[in-house]
C-alpha positions as CSV (number, residue, x, y, z in Angstrom):
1,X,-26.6,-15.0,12.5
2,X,-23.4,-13.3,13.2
3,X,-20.9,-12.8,10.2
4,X,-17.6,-14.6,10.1
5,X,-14.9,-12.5,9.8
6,X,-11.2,-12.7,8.2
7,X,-10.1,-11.7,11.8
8,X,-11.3,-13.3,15.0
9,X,-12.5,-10.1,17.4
10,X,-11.1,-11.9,20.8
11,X,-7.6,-11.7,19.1
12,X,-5.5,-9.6,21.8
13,X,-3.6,-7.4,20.0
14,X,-7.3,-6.0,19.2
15,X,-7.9,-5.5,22.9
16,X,-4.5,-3.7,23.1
17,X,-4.9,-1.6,19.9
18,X,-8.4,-0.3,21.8
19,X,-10.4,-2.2,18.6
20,X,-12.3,-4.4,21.3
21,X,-13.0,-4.2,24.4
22,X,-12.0,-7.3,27.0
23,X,-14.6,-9.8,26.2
24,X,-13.6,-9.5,22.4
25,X,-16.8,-7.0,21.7
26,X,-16.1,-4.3,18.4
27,X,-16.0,-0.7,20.2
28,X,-18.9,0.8,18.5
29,X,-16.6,4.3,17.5
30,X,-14.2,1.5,16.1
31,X,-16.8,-0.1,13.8
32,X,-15.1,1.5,11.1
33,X,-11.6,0.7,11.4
34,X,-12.9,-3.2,12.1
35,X,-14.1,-3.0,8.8
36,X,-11.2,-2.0,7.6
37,X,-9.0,-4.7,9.0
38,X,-10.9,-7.3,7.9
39,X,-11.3,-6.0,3.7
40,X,-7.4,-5.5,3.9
41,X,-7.0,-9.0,5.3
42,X,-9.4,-10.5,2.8
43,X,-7.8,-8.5,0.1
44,X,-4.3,-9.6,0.9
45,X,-5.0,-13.2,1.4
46,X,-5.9,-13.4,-1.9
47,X,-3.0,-11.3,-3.3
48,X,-1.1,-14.4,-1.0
49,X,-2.4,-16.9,-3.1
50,X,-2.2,-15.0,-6.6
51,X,1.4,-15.1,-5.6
52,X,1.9,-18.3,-4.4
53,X,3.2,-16.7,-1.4
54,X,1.5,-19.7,0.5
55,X,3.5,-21.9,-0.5
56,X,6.6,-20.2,1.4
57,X,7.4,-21.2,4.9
58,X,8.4,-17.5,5.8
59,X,6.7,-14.3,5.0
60,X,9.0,-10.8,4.9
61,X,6.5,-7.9,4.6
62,X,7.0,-4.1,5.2
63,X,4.2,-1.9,6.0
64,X,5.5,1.8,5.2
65,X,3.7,4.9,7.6
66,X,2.0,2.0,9.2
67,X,0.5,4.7,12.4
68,X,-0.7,2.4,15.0
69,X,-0.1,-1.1,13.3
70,X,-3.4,-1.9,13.2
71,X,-3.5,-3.8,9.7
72,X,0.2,-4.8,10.7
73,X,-0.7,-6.2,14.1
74,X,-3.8,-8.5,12.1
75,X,-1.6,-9.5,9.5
76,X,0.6,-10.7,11.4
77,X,-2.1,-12.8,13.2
78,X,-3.5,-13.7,9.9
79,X,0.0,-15.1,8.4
80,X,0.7,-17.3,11.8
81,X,-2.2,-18.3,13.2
82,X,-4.5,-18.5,9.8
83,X,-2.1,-19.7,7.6
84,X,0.6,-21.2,10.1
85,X,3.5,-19.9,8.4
86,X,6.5,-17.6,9.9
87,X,5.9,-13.8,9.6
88,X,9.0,-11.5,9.4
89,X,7.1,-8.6,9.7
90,X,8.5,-4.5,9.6
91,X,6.5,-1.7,10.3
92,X,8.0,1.6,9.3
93,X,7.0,5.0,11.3
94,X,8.2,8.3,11.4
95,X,6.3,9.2,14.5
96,X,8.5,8.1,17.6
97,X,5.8,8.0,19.9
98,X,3.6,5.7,17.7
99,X,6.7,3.2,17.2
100,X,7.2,3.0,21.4
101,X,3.2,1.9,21.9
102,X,3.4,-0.3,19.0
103,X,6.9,-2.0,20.1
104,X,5.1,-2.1,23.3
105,X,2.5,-4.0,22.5
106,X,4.7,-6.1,20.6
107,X,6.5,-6.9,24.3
108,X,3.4,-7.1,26.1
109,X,1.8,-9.7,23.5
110,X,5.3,-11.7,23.8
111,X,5.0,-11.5,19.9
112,X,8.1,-13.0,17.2
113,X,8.6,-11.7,13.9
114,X,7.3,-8.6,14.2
115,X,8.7,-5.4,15.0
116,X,8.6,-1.6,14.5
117,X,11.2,1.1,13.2
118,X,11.2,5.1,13.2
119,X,11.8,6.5,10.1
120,X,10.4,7.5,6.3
121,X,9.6,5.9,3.6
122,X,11.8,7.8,1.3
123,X,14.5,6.9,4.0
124,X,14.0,3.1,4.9
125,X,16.3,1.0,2.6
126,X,15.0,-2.5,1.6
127,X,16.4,-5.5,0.5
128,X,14.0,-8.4,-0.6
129,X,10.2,-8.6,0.7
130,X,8.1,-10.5,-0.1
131,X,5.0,-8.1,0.2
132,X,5.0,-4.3,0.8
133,X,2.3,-2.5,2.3
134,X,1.2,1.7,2.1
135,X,-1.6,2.6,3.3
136,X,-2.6,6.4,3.4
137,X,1.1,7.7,2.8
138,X,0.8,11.6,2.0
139,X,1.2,13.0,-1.2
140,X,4.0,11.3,-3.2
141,X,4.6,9.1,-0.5
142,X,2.7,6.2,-2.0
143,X,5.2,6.9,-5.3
144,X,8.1,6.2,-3.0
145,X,6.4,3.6,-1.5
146,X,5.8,1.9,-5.1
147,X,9.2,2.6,-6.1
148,X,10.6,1.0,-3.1
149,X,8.7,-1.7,-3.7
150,X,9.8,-2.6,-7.1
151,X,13.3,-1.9,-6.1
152,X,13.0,-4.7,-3.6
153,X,11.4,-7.2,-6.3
154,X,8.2,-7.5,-3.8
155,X,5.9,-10.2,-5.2
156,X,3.2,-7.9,-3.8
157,X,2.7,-4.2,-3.7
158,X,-0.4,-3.3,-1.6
159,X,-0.9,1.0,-1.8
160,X,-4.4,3.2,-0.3
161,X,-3.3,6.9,-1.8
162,X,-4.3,10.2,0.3
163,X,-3.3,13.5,-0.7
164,X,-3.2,14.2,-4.4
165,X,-1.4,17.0,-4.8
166,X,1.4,16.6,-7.3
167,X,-0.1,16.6,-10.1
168,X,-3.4,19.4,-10.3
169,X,-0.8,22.2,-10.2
170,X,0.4,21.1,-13.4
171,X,-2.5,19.9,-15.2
172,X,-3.3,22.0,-18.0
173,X,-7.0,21.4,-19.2
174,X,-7.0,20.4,-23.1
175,X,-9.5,22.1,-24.7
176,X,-11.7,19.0,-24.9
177,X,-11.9,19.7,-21.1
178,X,-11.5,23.0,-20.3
179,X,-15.0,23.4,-19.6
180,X,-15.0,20.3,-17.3
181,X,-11.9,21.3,-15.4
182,X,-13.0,24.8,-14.6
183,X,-14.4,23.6,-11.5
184,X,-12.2,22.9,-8.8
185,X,-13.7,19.9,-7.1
186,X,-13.6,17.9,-10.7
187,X,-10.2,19.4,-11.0
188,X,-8.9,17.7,-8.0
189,X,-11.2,14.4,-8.9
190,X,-9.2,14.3,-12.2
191,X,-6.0,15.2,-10.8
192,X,-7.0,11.7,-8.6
193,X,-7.7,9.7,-11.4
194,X,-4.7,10.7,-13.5
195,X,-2.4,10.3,-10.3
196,X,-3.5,6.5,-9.5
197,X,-4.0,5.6,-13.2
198,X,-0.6,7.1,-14.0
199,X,0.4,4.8,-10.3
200,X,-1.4,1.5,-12.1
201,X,0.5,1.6,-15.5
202,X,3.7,2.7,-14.0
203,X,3.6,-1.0,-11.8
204,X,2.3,-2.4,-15.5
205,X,5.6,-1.6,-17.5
206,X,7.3,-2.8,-14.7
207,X,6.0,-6.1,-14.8
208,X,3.4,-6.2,-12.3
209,X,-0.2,-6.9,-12.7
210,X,-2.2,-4.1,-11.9
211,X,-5.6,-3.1,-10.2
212,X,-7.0,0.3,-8.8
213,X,-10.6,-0.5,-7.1
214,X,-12.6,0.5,-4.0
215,X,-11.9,-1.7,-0.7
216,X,-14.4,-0.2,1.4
217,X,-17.8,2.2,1.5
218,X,-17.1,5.5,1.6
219,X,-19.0,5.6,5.1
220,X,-16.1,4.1,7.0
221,X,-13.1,6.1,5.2
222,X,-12.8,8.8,2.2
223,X,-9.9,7.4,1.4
224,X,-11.0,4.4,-0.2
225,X,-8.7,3.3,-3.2
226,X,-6.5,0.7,-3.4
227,X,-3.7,-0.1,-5.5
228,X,-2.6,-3.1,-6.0
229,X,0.3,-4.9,-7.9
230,X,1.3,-8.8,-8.2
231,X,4.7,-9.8,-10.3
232,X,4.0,-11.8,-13.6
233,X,5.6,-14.6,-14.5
234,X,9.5,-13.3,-15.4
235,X,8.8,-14.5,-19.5
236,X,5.3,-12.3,-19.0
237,X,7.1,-9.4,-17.4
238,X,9.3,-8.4,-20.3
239,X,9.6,-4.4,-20.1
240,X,6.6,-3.0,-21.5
241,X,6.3,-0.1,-24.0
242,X,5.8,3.3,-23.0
243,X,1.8,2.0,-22.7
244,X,0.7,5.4,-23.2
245,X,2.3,6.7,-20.2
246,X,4.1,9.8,-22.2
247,X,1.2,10.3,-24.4
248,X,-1.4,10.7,-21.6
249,X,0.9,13.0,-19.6
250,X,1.0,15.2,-22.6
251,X,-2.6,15.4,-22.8
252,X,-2.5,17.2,-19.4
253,X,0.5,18.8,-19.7
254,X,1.9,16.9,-16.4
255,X,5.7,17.8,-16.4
256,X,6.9,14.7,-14.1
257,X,5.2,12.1,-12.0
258,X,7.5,11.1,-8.7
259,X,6.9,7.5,-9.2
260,X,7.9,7.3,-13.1
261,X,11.2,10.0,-11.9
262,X,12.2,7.0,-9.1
263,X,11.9,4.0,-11.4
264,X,13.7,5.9,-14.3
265,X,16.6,7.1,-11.7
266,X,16.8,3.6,-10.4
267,X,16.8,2.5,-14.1
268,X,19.7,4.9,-14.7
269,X,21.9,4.0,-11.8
270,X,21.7,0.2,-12.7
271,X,22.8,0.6,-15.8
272,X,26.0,2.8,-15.2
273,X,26.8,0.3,-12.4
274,X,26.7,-2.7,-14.9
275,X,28.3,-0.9,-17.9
């Protein structure tokens, strides 16, 4: 019996992003990334409806580092065709080459709503979205990408981390763990854990609904961690206390986390522009 998907494998962007080949078959060496494209879909259409975002006419997402567009490309499809709405859809790239194929595709496909920009996420400016997409942004990337995100008031903050690296330089083991963190590989697993738990009750405090889980089996990508964040109810989404956030960088000795640096400067400059 063949498995119904969240994403219909004749689709042509598929075709186009090499995904399928022309009868709508799943290119074995792409197995992976179909499986991929259909978790992220399943996971965001039900972030959609914890939202309410289906009940909107129009959908304005940004996906920030979004390569080849391939999760932008089938969400996209999903928003029109599966859940007829109108998609205003911006794919953010710093590689120039990627952004001409994907823009290209967009002509060929005669697609609307939908287009891609060259540029950083650090860089790209945003006004109000709806939902805001990182997936595999380097390093502090994702913090930027989170911060952006909040900035903008999205409804939905969708984040796959890579790169870990801030923080293990400036963990200092407590003595509890010193024997633990000795060894470099559970160094850099902790460094993880702090990094994306730190990530998780950072979106808490400021008023999102927070989950860190697995989308995928390691077998298809090592970078399998998602982060996601949904805006409460404004009377639920009261600034929270400090949560523990201080208290558990002081356990590590972690100086400064980029995403808690961005909130707090964007914190600061709001309030010397409304004094």
């Amino acid at each position: 019996r063949v498995r119904k998907t969240m994403v219909d494998p004749a689709r042509p962007f598929l075709r186009e992003l090499g995904v399928t080949d022309a009868r709508g078959n799943v290119l074995p060496r792409m197995q992976g990334k179909w499986n991929q494209i259909n978790k992220f879909i399943e996971i965001i259409a039900r972030l959609i409806s914890e939202a309410r975002l289906d009940q909107r006419q129009s959908l304005q997402v940004v996906d920030m580092g979004c390569g080849k567009g391939y999760l932008t490309f089938a969400l996209h499809d999903y928003i029109q065709g599966t859940m007829g709405k109108t998609p205003e859809i911006r794919g953010i790239e710093r590689r120039e080459d990627l952004v001409r194929a994907t823009n290209g595709i967009v002509a060929t496909l005669g697609l609307t709503g939908l287009n891609f920009d060259a540029g950083g996420i650090a860089e790209t400016e945003l006004t109000r979205v709806d939902l805001m997409i990182a997936l595999h942004a380097c390093d502090t990337g994702t913090d930027d990408a989170i911060a952006k995100g909040i900035q903008a008031n999205a409804q939905v903050i969708v984040c796959a981390p890579c790169c870990h690296k801030e923080l293990r330089p400036q963990i200092k083991p407590p003595m509890v763990l010193a024997g633990v963190l000795r060894h470099g590989i559970l160094l850099e697993r902790q460094a993880e854990i702090l990094t994306d738990g730190l990530r998780a009750m950072l979106l808490e405090q400021a008023g999102y609904r927070a989950d860190v889980f697995e989308f995928v089996s390691p077998e298809h990508t090592g970078r399998n961690v998602i982060i996601t964040g949904v805006r409460r109810d404004p009377e639920a989404a009261q600034k929270a206390p400090d949560a523990g956030i201080q208290g558990l960088k002081d356990f590590f000795g972690v100086a400064t986390q980029s995403l808690e640096t961005a909130l707090n400067r964007s914190r600061a400059r709001k309030e010397t522009s409304g004094s």
